[in-house]
C-alpha positions in Angstrom: 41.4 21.5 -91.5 41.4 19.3 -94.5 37.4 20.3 -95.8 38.5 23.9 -95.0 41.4 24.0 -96.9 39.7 21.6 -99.7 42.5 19.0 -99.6 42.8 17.1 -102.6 42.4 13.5 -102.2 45.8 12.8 -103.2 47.2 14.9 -101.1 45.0 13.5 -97.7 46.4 10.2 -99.0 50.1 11.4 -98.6 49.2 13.2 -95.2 47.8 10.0 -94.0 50.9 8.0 -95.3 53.3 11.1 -94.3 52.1 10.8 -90.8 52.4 7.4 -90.2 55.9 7.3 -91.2 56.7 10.6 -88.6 55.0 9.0 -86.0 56.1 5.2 -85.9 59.6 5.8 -87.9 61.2 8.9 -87.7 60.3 9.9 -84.0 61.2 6.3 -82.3 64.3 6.2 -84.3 65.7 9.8 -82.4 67.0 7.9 -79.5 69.0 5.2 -82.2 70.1 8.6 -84.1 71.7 9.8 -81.1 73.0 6.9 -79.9 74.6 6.1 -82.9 76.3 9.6 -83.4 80.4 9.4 -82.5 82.4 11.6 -80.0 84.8 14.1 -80.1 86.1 14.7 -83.9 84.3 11.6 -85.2 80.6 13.4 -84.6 81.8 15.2 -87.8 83.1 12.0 -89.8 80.1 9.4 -89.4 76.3 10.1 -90.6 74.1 7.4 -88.2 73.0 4.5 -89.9 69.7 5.1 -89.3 69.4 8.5 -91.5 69.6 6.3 -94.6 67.5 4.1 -93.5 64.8 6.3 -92.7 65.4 7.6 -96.5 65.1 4.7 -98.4 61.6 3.9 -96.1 60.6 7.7 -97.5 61.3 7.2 -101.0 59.3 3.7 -101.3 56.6 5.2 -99.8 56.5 8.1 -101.9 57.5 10.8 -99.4 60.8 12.2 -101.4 61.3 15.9 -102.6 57.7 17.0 -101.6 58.8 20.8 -101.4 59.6 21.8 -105.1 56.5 24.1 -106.2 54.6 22.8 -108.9 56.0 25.5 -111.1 59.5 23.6 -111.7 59.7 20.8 -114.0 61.7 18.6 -111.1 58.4 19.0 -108.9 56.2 16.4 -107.4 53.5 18.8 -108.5 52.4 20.0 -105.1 51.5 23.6 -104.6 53.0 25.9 -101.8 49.7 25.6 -99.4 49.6 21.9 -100.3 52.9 21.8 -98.9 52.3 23.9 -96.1 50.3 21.0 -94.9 52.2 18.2 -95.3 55.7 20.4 -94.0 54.0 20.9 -90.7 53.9 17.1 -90.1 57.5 16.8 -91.3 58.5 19.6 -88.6 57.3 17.1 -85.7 60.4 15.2 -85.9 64.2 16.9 -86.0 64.9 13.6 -88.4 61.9 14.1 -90.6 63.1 16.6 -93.1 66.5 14.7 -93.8 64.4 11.5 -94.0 62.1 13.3 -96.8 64.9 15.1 -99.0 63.1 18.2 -97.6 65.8 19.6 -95.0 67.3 23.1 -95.0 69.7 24.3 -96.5 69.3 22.0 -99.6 66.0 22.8 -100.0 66.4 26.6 -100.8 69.9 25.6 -102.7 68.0 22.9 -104.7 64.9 25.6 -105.5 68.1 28.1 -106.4 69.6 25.6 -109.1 65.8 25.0 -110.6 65.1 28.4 -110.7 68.4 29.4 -111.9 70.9 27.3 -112.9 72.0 26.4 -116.2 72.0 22.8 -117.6 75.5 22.0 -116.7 75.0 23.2 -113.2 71.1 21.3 -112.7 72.8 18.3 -113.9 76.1 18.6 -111.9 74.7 19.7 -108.5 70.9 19.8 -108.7 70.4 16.0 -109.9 72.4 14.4 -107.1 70.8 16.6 -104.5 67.3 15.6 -104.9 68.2 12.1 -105.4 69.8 12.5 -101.4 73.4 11.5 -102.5 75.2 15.2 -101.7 74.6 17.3 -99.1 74.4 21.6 -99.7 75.3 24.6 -97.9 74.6 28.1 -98.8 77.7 30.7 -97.2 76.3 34.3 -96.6 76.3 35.4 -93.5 79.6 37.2 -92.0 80.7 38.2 -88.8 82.3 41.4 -89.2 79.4 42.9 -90.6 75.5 43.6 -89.8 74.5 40.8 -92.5 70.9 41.1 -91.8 71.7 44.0 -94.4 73.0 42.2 -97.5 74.5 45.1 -99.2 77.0 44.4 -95.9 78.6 42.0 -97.3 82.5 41.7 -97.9 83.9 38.4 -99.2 85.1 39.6 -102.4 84.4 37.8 -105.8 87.3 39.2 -108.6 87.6 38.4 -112.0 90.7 37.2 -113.2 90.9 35.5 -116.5 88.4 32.4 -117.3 88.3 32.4 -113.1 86.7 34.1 -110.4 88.4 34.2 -107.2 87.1 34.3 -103.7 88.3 35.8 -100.3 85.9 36.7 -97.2 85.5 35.2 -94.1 82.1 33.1 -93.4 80.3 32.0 -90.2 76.5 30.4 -89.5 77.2 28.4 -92.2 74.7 25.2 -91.4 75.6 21.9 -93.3 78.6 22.7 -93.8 80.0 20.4 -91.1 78.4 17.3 -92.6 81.1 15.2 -94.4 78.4 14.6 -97.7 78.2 18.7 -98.0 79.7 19.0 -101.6 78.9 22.0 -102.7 78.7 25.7 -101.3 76.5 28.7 -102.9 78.8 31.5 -102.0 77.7 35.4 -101.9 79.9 38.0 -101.9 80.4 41.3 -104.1 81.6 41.0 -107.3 81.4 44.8 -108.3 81.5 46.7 -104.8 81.6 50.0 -106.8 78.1 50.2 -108.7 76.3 52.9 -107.8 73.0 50.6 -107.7 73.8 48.8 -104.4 72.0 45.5 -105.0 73.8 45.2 -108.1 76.9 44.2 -106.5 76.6 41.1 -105.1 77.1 37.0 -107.2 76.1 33.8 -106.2 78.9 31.8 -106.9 78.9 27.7 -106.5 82.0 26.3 -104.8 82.7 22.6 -105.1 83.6 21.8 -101.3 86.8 20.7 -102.4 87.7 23.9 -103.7 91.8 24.4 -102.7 91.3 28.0 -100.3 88.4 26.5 -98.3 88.5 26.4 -95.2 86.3 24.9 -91.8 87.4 27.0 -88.5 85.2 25.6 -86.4 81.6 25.1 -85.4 79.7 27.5 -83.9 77.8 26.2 -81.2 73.8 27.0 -80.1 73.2 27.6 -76.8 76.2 25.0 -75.8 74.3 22.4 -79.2 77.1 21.7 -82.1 74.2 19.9 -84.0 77.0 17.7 -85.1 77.1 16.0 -87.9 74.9 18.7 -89.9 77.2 21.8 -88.3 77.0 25.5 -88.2 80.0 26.4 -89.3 82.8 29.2 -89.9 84.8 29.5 -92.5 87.4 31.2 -94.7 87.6 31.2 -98.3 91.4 32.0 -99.4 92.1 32.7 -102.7 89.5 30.2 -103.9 89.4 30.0 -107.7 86.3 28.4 -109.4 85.3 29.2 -113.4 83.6 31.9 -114.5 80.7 29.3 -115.4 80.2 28.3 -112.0 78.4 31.9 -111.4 74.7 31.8 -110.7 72.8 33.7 -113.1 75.3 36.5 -114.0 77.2 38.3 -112.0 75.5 40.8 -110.1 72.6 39.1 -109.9 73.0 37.9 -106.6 70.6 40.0 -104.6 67.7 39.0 -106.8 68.8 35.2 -105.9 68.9 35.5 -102.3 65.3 37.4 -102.7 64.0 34.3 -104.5 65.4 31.7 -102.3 64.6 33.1 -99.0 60.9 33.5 -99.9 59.9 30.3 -100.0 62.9 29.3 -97.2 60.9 31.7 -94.5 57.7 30.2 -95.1 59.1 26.4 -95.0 60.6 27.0 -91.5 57.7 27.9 -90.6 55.8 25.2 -91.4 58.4 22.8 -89.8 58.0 25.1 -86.9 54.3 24.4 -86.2 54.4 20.6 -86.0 57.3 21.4 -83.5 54.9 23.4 -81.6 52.7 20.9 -82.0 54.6 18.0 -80.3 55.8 20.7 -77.5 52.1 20.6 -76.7 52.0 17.2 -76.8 54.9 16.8 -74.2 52.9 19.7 -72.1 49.7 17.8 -72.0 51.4 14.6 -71.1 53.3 16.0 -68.4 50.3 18.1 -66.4 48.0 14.8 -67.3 50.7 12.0 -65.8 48.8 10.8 -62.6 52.1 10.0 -61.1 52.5 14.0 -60.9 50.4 15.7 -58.2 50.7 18.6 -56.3 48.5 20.4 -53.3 46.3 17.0 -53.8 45.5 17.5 -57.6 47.0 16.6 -60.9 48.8 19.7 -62.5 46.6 19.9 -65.0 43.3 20.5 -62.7 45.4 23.6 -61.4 43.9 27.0 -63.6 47.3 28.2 -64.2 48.1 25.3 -65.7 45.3 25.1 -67.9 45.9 28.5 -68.5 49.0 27.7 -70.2 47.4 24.9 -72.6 44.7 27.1 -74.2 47.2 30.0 -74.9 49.8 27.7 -76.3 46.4 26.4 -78.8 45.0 29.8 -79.3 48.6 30.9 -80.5 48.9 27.7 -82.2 46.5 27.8 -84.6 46.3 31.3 -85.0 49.8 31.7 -86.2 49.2 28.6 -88.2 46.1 30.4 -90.5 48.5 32.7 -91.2 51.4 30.3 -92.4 48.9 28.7 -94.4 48.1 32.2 -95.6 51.2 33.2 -96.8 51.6 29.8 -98.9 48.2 30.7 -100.8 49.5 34.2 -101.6 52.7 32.7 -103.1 50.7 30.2 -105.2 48.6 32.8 -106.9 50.8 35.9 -107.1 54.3 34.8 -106.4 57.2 35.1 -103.9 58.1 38.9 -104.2 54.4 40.1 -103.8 53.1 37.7 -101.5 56.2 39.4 -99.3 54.3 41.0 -96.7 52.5 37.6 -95.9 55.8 35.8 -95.8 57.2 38.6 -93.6 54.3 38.1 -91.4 54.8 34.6 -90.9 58.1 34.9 -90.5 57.9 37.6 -87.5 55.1 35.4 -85.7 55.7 31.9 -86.3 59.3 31.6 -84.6 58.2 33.3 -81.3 54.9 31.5 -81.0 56.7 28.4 -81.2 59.0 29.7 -79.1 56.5 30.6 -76.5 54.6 27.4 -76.5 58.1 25.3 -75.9 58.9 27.6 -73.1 55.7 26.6 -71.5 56.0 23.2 -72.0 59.3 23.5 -70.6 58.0 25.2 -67.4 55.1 22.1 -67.0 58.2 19.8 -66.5 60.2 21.7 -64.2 64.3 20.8 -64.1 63.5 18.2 -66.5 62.4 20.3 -69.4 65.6 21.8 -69.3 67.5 18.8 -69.2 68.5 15.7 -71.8 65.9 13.7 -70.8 63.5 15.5 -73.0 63.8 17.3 -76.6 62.2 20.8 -75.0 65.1 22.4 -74.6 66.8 21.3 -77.9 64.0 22.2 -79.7 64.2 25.7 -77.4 67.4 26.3 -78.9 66.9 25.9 -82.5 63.8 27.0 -82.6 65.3 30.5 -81.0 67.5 31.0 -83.7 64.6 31.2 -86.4 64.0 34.5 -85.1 67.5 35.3 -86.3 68.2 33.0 -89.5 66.8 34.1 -92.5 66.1 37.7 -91.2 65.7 38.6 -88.0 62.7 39.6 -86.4 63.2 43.4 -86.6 63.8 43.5 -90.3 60.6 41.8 -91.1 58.7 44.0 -88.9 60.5 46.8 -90.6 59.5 45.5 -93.6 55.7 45.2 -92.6 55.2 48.5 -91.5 56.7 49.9 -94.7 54.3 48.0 -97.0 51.6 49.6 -94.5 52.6 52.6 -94.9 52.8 52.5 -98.1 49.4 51.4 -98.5 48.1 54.3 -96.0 49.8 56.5 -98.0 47.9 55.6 -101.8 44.4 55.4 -99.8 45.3 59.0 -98.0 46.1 60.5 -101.6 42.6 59.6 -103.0 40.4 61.1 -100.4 
């Protein structure tokens, strides 16, 4: 892969260095990670020891804030495909992307303070997030609405004064459980009467100690709280933050969330193929263990079995040219017209993953569903990538419109 994507040196220096820290740090120190999280209402108070450690080891060996493009003057200077590369080896391990600086939300909130922010704001919020000392969440999503439509959205941002105040109801909100989550990036529509829809909605940032904010409770995943990190719901009451603290201008927030979920899609995708990846892994050890025979043969001399494998690789890789694919378009032409490529990505990547854990899960029988193996943690948030971020449906809405489209201009010039 390296000659055929042209690698840099540099950057099969960090890959080397990158994957020795995922494989003999960050994956043997899961089972300390859990064992160190609390119980009951503590799992939301205490961060495991072992998370900073793992951070300090990532930022002496180089292996801190790899995502920014090279575009922003608070980049490492990678490009998109160059991180495409080194992502999917942070997506191997659930503690990988917190251990790098290069975990979700932050990263899109940290790219949405480059991109837009002002001074004040970089320095207040952006600063302390890429040096690993505040945690970010970014509130959208509602639950009395179809929010895969953002024109949907209710929570109401009013002027009043030097102020803008806040009232909506908020739930999916991930991060926001962690106890170092500072700072929210809050949509809602500041001027629900324009005529131009997607001029109604703000991006507003609310200091997590904002008086009028509010944690209802975590929302769990398939019976997972993902404690300390959270997916939370929330209410913002009468929350009044200054006028400064609004994200470009108001009305601009539909153009943010464009920008910021672009690159977003395509780094959960990355992270999901090195999950794929070690889903395989467990797959192959499983149908290889000589301990495990059945009808007089190891599983993995059964064709079914087999069968399994070379799908889970065919989709593997397939899915991963066009990951990579989607990176190179945003390098050369930029987030909003490499769009279709990103959509692509998007629509495929979650459900191949998806498809290759579920096999893997099947090769261990009772036990891939149980604790005694990541499969069916990764299962479930893996399955909720077809939702986050856009689901499915309106990325393959999306596609065929852009075909379309296209059909249309070639039809007209016969």
């Amino acid at each position: 892969m390296s000659s055929f994507l042209n690698i840099s040196p540099k950057i099969q220096k960090i890959k080397e260095t990158l994957t020795a820290f995922v494989e003999n740090e960050c994956i043997p120190a899961e089972k300390i990670y859990y064992s160190q999280l609390k119980t009951g209402q503590d799992r939301w108070k205490y961060i495991p020891p072992v998370v900073e450690e793992l951070k300090a080891k990532a930022q002496s060996l180089g292996l801190w804030n790899l995502f920014l493009p090279a575009y922003y003057k608070e980049s490492p200077g990678f490009t998109n495909l160059e991180y495409a590369v080194l992502c999917e080896i942070i997506g191997r391990s659930p503690l990988a992307p917190e251990a790098t600086n290069t975990a979700a939300p932050d990263t899109g909130n940290m790219e949405v303070f480059a991109k837009y922010g002002t001074d004040k704001q970089k320095q207040q919020w952006l600063v302390p997030l890429m040096q690993g000392k505040i945690r970010s969440a970014f509130a959208m999503t509602e639950p009395q609405v179809a929010s895969s439509d953002a024109t949907n959205i209710e929570t109401n941002i009013r002027e009043d004064g030097d102020s803008l105040v806040i009232n909506g109801r908020k739930w999916w909100i991930s991060g926001a459980g962690d106890p170092r989550c500072a700072v929210y990036l809050v949509m809602g529509k500041s001027d629900p009467g324009n005529k131009q829809v997607h001029k109604q909605q703000s991006v507003v940032i609310v200091p997590a100690d904002t008086p009028g904010v509010k944690i209802i409770r975590p929302m769990l995943v398939f019976g997972y709280d993902d404690a300390p990190h959270g997916h939370m719901e929330m209410v913002f009451e009468n929350v009044r933050v200054p006028k400064e603290n609004v994200v470009l201008g108001l009305g601009r927030g539909f153009e943010i969330v464009q920008g910021r979920l672009g690159p977003g899609r395509i780094h959960h995708c990355m992270r999901a193929i090195g999950m794929a990846e070690r889903a395989l892994e467990c797959h192959l050890h499983r149908i290889t263990d000589p301990s495990r025979r059945t009808f007089g043969k190891l599983l993995a001399q059964h064709g079914t079995a087999a069968d399994a494998v070379a799908q889970s690789r065919l989709e593997i890789d397939q899915a991963r040219m066009l990951v990579l694919k989607a990176a190179d378009e945003i390098d050369r032409v930029g987030a909003k017209k490499a769009m279709k490529y990103i959509a692509m990505a998007k629509a495929m990547m979650p459900t191949v993953t998806q498809n290759v854990i579920d096999r893997a899960i099947q090769a261990h029988g009772g036990a891939g569903v149980s604790q005694d193996f990541p499969l069916a943690y990764y299962f479930a948030m893996n399955r909720t990538l077809r939702i986050a971020d856009g689901p499915d449906e309106v990325h393959r809405m999306q596609i065929a419109k852009m075909e379309l489209k296209a059909h249309a201009a070639r039809k007209s010039k016969l």
